[in-house]
C-alpha positions in Angstrom: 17.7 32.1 -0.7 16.1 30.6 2.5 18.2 28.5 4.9 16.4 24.9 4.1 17.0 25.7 0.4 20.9 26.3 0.3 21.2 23.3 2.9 18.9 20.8 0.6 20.9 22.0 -2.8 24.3 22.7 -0.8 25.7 18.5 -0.3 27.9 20.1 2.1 26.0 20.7 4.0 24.0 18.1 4.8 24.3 16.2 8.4 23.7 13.1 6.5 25.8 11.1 3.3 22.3 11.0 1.4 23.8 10.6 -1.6 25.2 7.3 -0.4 21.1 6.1 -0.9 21.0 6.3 -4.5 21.1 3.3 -6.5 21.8 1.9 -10.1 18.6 0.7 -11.2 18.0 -1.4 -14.6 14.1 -1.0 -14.1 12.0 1.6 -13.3 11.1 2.1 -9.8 8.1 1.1 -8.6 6.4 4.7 -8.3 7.2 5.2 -12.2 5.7 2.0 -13.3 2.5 3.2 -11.5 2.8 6.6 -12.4 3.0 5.0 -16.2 0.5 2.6 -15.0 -2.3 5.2 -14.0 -1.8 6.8 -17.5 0.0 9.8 -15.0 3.2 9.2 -17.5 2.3 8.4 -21.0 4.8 9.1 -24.1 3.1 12.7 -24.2 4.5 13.8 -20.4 7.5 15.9 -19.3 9.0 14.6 -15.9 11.1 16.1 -13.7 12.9 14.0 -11.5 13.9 16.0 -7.9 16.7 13.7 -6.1 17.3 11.6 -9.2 20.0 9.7 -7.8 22.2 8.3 -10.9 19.4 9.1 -13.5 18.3 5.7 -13.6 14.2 6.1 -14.2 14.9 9.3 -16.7 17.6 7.0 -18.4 14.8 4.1 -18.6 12.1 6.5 -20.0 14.5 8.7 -22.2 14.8 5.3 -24.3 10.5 4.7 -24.3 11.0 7.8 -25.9 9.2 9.8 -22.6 10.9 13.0 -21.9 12.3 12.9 -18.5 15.0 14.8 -17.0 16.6 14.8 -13.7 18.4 17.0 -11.1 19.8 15.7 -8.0 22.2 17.7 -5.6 25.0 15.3 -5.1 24.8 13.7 -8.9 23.3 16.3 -11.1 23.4 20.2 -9.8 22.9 21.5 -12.8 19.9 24.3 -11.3 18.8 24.7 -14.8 16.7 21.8 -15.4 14.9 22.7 -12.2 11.8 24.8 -13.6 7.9 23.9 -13.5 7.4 20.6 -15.4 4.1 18.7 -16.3 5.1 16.0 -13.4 7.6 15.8 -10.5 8.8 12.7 -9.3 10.4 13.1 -5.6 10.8 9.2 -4.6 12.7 8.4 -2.0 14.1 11.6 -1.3 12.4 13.3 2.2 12.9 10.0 4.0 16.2 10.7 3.7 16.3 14.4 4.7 17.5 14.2 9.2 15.6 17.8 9.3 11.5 18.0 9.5 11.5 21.5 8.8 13.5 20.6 5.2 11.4 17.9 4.6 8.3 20.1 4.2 10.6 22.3 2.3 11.6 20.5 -0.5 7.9 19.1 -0.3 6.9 22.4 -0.7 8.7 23.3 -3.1 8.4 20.6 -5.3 4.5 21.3 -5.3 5.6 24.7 -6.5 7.6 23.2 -9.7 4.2 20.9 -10.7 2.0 21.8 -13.1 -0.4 18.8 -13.1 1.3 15.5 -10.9 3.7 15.5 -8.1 5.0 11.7 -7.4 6.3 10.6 -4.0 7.7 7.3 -2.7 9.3 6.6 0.8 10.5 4.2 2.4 7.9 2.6 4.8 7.5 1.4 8.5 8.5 -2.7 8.7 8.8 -3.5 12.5 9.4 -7.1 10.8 12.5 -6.0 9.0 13.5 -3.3 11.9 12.6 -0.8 9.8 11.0 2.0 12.6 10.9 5.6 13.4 14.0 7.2 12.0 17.8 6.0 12.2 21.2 6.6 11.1 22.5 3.6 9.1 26.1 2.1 9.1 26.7 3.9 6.0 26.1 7.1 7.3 22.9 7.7 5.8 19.8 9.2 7.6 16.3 7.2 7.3 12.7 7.7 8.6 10.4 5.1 7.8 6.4 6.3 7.4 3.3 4.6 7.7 1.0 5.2 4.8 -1.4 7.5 7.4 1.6 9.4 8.5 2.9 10.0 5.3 -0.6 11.1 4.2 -0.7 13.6 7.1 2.4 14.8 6.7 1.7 15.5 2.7 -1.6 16.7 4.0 -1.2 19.3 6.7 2.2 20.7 4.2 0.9 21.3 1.1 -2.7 20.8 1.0 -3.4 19.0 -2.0 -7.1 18.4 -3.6 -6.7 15.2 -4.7 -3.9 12.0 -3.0 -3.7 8.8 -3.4 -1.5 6.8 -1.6 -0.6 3.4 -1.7 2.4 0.9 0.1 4.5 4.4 0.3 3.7 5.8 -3.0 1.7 8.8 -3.2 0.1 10.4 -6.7 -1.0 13.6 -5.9 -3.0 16.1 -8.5 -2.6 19.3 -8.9 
């Protein structure tokens, strides 16, 4: 097992509270209800949600009767739902990885688990809410905050993907 891989499954180890990011949600997120929106999700899918948080979206789409299942380091270790699944969701999750080199690993692998859509969503650049570059919160908690072009790039020049489409911090990208 590489480095970046115990580090991003090992919460010990991280520099960073992440898990402090994660929040109860009693809607889907906005990169679900456009995933659903773009037919990407449909009651036919399997989703697997990397970083999951507290299970909110799987909980959500569990009752619309849409298969979704959800692993997240902190919240939900359990390394046996992590296996190659129709669609990957990873919102929210490598803008708040503090290492670059991690970030294009769990990107990475993450490609390596889809089988047909790969879902990202980060938080994005707002000079108008101080919301720049990357910080360390009060909470503990590590954030970078992307412009739609550098998130592109980044997704880009990591995994190479045939098709993206990105939008306000949300990225659909086909296998």
């Amino acid at each position: 097992m590489i480095q970046n891989q115990q580090q991003w499954l090992d919460y010990t180890r991280w520099k960073s509270a992440r898990w402090k990011t994660a929040i109860h949600r009693t809607k889907l997120s906005q990169p679900i209800k456009g995933a659903i929106a773009r037919g990407i999700i449909h009651e036919n899918s399997q989703l697997l949600d990397i970083g999951c948080g507290h299970r909110s979206d799987c909980n959500l789409l569990n009752q619309q009767g849409i298969k979704a299942v959800g692993f997240d380091p902190y919240y939900y270790p359990q390394l046996e739902l992590i296996q190659p699944t129709e669609v990957i969701s990873l919102n929210f999750v490598i803008n708040v990885i503090e290492c670059p080199f991690e970030r294009e690993y769990v990107l990475k692998w993450a490609w390596e688990l889809t089988k047909q859509w790969l879902i990202i969503a980060v938080q994005l650049h707002n000079p108008s809410k101080n919301r720049i570059g990357e910080i360390q919160t009060k909470k503990g908690t590590f954030q970078k905050y992307y412009t739609n072009c550098e998130l592109t790039k980044f997704i880009n020049s990591t995994i190479r993907p045939k098709y993206i489409k990105s939008k306000s911090g949300i990225v659909f990208i086909r296998k």
